[in-house]
C-alpha positions in Angstrom: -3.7 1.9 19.9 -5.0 4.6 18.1 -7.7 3.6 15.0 -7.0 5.0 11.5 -9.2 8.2 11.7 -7.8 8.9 15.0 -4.2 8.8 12.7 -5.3 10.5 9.5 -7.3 13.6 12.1 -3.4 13.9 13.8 -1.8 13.8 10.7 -4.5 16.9 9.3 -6.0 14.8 6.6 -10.1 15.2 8.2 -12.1 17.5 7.1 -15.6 15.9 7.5 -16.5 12.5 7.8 -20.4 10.6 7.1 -21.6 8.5 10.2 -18.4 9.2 12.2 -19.1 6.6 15.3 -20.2 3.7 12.5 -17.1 4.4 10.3 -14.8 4.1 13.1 -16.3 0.8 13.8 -16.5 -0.7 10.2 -12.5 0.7 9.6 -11.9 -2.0 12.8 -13.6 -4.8 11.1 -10.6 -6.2 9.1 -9.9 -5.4 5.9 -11.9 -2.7 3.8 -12.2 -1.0 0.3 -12.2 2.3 0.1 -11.7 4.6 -3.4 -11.0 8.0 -4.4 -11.2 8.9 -8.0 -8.7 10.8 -10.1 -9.1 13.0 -12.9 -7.8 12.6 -16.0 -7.2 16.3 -17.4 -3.6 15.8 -17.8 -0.6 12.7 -17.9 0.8 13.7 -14.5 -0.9 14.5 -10.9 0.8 17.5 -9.5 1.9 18.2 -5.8 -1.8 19.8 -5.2 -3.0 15.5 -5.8 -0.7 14.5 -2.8 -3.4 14.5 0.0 -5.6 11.9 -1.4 -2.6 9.9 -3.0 -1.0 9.9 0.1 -4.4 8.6 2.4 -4.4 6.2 0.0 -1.2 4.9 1.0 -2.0 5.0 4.8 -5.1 3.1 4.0 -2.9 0.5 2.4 0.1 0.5 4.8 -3.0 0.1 7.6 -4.1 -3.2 5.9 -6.8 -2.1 3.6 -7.6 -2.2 0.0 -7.3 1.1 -2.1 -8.8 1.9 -5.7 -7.9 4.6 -7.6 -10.6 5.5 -9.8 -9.4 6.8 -13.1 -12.7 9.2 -14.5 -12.5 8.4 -17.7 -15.7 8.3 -18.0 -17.1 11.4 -16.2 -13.6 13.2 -17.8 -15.9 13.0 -21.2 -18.3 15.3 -19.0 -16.5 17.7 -16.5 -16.5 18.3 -12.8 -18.2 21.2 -12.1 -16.4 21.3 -8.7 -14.8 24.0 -8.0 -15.1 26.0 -11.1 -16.5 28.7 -12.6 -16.2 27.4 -16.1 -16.7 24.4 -17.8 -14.2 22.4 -18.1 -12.4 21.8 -21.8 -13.9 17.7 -22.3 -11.6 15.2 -23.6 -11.2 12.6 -26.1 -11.1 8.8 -25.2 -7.2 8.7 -26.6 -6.7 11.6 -24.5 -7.9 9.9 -21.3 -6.4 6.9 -21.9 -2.9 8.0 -22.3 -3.2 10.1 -19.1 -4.2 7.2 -17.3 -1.1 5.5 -18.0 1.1 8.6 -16.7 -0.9 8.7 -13.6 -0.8 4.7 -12.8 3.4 5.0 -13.0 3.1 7.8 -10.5 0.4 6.6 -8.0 2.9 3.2 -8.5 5.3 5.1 -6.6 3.1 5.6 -3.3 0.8 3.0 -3.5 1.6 -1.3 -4.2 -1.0 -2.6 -7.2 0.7 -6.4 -7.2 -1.6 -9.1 -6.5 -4.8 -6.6 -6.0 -3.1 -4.8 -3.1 -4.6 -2.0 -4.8 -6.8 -1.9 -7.7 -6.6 0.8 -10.6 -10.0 1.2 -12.8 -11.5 3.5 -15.0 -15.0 3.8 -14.7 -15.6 4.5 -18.6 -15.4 0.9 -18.7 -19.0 1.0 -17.1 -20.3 5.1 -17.4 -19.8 4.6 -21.5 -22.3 1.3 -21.6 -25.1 3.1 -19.2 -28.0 3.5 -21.9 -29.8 7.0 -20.6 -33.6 6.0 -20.6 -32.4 3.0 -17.8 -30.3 5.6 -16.1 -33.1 7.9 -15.8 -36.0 5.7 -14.5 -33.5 2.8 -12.0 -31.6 5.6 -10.4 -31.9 9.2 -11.6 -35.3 9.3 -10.1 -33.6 9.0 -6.6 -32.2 12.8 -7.0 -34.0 15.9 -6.0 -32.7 18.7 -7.9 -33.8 20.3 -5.0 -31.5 19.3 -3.0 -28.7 19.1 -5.7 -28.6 22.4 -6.8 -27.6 23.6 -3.0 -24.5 21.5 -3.0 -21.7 23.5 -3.4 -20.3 22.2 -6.5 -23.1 23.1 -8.2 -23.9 26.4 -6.4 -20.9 28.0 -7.4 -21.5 27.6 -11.4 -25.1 28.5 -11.3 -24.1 32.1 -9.9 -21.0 32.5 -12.7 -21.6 34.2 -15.8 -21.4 31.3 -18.1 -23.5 29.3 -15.3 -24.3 25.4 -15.2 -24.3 23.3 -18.8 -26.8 20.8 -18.5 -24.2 17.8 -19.1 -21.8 18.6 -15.8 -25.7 18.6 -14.3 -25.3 15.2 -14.5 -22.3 14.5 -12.6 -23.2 14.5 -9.7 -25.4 11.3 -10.9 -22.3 9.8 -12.6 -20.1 9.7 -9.5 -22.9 8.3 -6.9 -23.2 5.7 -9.7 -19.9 5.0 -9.1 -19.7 4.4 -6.0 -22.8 1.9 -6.2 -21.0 0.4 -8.9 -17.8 -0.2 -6.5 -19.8 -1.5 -3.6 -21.7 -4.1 -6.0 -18.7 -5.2 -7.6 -15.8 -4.9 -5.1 -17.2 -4.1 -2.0 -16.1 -0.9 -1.4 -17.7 0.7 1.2 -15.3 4.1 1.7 -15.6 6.9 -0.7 -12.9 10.0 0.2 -11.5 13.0 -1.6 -11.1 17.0 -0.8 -14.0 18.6 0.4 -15.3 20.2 -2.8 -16.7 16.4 -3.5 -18.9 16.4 -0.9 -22.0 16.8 -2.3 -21.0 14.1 -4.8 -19.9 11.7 -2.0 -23.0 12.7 0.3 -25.2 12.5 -3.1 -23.6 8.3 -3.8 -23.9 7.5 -0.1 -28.0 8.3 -0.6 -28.3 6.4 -3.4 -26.6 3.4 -1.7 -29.2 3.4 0.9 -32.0 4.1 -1.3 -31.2 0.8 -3.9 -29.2 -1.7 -1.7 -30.6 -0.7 1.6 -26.9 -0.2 3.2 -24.5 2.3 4.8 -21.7 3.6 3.2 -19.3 6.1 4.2 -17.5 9.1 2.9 -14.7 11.2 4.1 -12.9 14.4 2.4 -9.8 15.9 2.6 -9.6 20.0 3.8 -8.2 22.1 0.9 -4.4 22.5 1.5 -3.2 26.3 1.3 0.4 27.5 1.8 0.8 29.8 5.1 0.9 32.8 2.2 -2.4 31.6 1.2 -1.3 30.1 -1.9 -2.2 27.1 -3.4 -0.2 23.8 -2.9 2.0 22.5 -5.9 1.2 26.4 -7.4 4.8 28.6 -8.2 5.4 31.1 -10.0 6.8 28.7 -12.7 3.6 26.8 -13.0 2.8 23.6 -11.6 5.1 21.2 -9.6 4.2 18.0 -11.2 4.9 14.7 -10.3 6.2 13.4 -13.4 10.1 13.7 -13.6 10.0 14.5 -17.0 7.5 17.7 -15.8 9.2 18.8 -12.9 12.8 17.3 -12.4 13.3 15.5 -9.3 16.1 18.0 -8.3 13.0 21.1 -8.6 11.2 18.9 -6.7 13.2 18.9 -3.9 14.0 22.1 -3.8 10.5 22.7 -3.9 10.3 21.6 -0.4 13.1 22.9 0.5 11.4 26.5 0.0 8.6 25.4 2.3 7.2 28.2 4.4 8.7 27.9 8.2 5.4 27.8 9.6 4.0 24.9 7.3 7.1 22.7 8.0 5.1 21.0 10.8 2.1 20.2 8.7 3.7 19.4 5.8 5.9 16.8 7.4 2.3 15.5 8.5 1.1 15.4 5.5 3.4 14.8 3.2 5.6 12.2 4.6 5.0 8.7 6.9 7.6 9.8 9.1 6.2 9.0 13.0 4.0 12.3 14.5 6.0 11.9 17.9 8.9 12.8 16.0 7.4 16.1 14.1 5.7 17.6 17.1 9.1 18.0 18.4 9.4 20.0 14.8 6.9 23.1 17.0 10.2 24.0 19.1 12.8 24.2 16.4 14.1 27.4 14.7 16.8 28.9 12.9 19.4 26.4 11.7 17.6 23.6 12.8 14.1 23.8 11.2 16.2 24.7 8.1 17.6 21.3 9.0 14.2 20.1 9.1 13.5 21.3 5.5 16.3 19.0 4.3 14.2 15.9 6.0 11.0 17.3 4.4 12.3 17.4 1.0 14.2 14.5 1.1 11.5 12.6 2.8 8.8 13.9 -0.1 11.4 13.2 -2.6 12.0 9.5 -2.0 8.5 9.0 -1.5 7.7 10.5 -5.2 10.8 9.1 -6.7 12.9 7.1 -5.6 15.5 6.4 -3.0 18.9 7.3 -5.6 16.7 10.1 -7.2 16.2 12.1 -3.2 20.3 11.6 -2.9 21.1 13.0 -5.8 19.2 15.9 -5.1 20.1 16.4 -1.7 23.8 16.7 -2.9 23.0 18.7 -5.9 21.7 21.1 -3.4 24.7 20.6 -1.4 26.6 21.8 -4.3 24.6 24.8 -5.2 24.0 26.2 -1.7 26.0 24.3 0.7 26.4 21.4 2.8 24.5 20.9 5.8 25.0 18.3 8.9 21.8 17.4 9.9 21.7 16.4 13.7 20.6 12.5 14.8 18.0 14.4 17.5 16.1 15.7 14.3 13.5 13.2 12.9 15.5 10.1 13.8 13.4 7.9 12.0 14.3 9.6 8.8 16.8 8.1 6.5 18.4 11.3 5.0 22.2 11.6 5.2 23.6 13.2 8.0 27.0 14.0 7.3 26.7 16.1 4.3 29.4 14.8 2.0 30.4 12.3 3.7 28.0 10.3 3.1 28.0 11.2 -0.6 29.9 7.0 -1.0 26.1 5.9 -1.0 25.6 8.4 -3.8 28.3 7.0 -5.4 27.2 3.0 -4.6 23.8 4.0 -6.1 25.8 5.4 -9.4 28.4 2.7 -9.6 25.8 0.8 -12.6 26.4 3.7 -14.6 29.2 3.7 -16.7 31.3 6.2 -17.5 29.9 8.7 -14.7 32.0 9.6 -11.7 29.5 9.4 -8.5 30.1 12.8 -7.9 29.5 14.3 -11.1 26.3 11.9 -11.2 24.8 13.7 -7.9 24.7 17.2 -9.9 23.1 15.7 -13.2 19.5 16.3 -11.4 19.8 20.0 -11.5 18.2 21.0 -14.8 20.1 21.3 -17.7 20.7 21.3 -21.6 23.0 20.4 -23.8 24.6 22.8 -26.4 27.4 22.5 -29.0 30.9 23.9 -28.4 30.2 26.0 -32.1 27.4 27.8 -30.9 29.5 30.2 -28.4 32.1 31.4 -30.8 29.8 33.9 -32.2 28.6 34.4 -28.8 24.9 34.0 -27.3 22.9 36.9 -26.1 22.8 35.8 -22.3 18.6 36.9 -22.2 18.4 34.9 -24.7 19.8 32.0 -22.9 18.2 32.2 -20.0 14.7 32.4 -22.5 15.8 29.4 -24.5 16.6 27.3 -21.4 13.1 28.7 -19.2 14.6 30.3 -16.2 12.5 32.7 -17.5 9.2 33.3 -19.5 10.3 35.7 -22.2 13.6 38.0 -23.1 11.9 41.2 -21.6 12.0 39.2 -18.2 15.5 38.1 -18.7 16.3 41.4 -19.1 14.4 42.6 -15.9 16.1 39.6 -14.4 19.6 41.4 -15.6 18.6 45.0 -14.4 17.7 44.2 -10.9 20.9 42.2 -10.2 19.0 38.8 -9.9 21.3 36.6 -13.2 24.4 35.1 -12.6 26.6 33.2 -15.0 29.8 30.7 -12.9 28.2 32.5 -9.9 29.3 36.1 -10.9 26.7 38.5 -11.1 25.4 40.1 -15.0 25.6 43.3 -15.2 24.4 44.1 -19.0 21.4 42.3 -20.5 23.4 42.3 -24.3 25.6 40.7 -22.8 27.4 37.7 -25.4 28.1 34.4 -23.9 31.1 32.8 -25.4 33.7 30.1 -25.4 35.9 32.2 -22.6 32.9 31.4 -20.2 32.9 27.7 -20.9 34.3 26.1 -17.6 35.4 22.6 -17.5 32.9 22.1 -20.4 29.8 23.5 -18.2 28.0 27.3 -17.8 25.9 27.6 -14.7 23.1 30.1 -15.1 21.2 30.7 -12.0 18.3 33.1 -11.7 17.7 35.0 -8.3 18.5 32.9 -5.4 17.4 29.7 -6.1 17.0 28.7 -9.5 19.5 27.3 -11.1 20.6 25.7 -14.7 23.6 24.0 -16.3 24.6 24.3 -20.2 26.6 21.2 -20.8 28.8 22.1 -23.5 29.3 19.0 -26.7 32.9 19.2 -27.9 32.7 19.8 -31.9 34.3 16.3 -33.8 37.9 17.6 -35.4 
């Protein structure tokens, strides 16, 4: 049976590893602690977080002990990682309140009940340290040397605006944390991408230097689209993981748009389906790694929201750009539907709790939409306006770009003048369906006005 590293290199989560022949024996122990902290800068983690959240998860389903480390404390100073500018710092309120958006999400992949997992914030120790301590018990176990050659730091020393002297001292903050782990709940893993590996490297060190032990440390390679682009980056903004961010329904589709040569890896990465299955992925083509996109988004989906949420998305989809019978041969172990809708009845099942909502209404309500009075459209609505107001585009010169070059529709007929006024003669069955170039689509859901 393959060991856990041997799983996570297969699956592409390796990038480099500390002591590689000592950490394969100490994951074979039994039970370990391993951590990966989280930054705080916003309420949601966004689709670029998934790597870590989701070797977290393995860890877990493997029979170890995650901790997600919420920096609240180092949030008050910045990582210098990765930038070329300090990053804006952030009040206490600020942190706590994303910490509680980003515990309901990582809830979703990982199990906290009865310390399966543990969440902590390590302001609850870096906001006590009192400095002149710091310095003299473990600050005098750096070389600046030595620090600034680590990468994170290299970077911001040859910007313009160069290294501030507090992010100088995160480095120190983060090995702290890891000793502060070890002492208190004997985690011995540290892991994250590999723009933390000076930091990791730099709390390893100061393990061995105080406690006399070994520690370990792993990162994560930097995910990049097949374009180059960055994961969880469109051209919308950021594909968050909170549903009130980014829809469950633009998640999937998301996925859906994958890249056909990052299907494989993505299904890797990004879902716990078995790796005998995707390699099969490498021969697939045409119709069928289309099919394959369906499992990947509907896989990622459930995983990030829910069971109900990844079916009504799939037959939103459905709806919008066709049904689509995925073959038994094609990741068997998934549990997407097959029989496009025909199996909508479980859609259906999932919706029969909510009253007054036919099922198959119910499966289009995660396509974004809005809801506008009856009143509005006698008048008549400038359609760039619309598609501003409702953010299928960034301003009204790009709706009307959007008009020019053919790319708006309204009911699935084609604009051909930007002025042109919306009104009650394009209500259908109380709905208007906007959709911007080939994919993007939104529903006005018209309120009748009270007699």
């Amino acid at each position: 049976m393959s060991n856990l590293i041997d799983i996570l290199k297969k699956r592409g989560f390796i990038d480099q590893t500390t002591h590689e022949k000592a950490l394969d024996e100490y994951l074979e122990t039994g039970k370990v602690t391993c951590y990966i902290g989280f930054d705080p800068t916003a309420s949601s983690l966004h689709v670029g977080s998934l790597v870590p959240i989701m070797s977290l998860a393995h860890m877990q389903r493997h029979g170890h002990r995650p901790i997600a480390l919420i920096g609240g404390g180092t949030g008050l100073v910045g990582d210098p990682s990765g930038k070329t500018e300090m990053r804006k710092l952030l009040t206490p309120e600020m942190v706590d309140e994303n910490a509680t958006g980003i515990k309901k999400q990582l809830s979703r992949f990982i199990d906290f009940s009865d310390d399966k997992a543990l969440m902590l914030n390590n302001a609850d120790w870096l906001t006590k340290l009192e400095y002149i301590p710091f310095l003299r018990d473990f600050g005098r176990h750096f070389s600046v040397n030595r620090m600034i050659k680590a990468e994170s730091y290299k970077m911001r020393l040859e910007s313009e605006e160069g290294l501030n002297f507090i992010e100088f001292n995160y480095m120190l903050l983060q090995a702290y944390d890891f000793l502060e782990l070890y002492d208190h709940y004997g985690c011995r893993l540290q892991m994250g991408g590999s723009d933390q590996w000076g930091n990791i490297v730099a709390g390893v060190e100061l393990i061995r230097r105080v406690r006399q032990e070994t520690v370990f440390g792993i990162t994560f390679p930097l995910i990049t689209t097949s374009s180059g682009a960055k994961m969880g980056k469109t051209a919308e903004g950021a594909v968050w993981l909170d549903p009130n961010k980014t829809s469950p329904y633009e998640y999937y589709q998301y996925w859906i748009n994958t890249d056909d040569r990052d299907v494989v890896r993505f299904m890797a990465l990004f879902t716990f389906l078995p790796m005998e299955e995707i390699k099969m992925l490498e021969k697939l083509s045409g119709a069928d790694l289309n099919s394959a996109k369906v499992v990947l988004a509907f896989e990622a989906t459930q995983i990030a929201h829910g069971m109900e949420e990844a079916i009504k998305a799939y037959h939103a989809a459905g709806r919008m750009f066709g049904d689509r019978v995925i073959s038994k041969d094609i990741l068997p172990s998934s549990s997407v539907p097959r029989n496009g809708f025909e199996d909508k009845n479980i859609s259906m099942k999932l919706d029969s709790n909510l009253p007054g909502l036919k099922g198959e209404s119910k499966m289009t309500e995660s396509i974004p939409h809005s809801y506008m009075e009856e009143d509005r459209f006698e008048e008549g609505i400038p359609v760039f306006k619309l598609y501003h107001m409702v953010g299928l585009v960034n301003s009204g010169s790009a709706a009307r770009r959007l008009i020019e070059q053919g790319g708006a529709y309204v009911n699935g007929k084609r604009l051909e003048s930007f002025d042109y006024l919306l009104t009650n003669s394009d209500i259908i069955d109380l709905e208007i369906l906007l959709r911007a170039g080939k994919k993007r689509y939104h529903k006005i859901k018209i309120i009748k006005n009270k007699s």
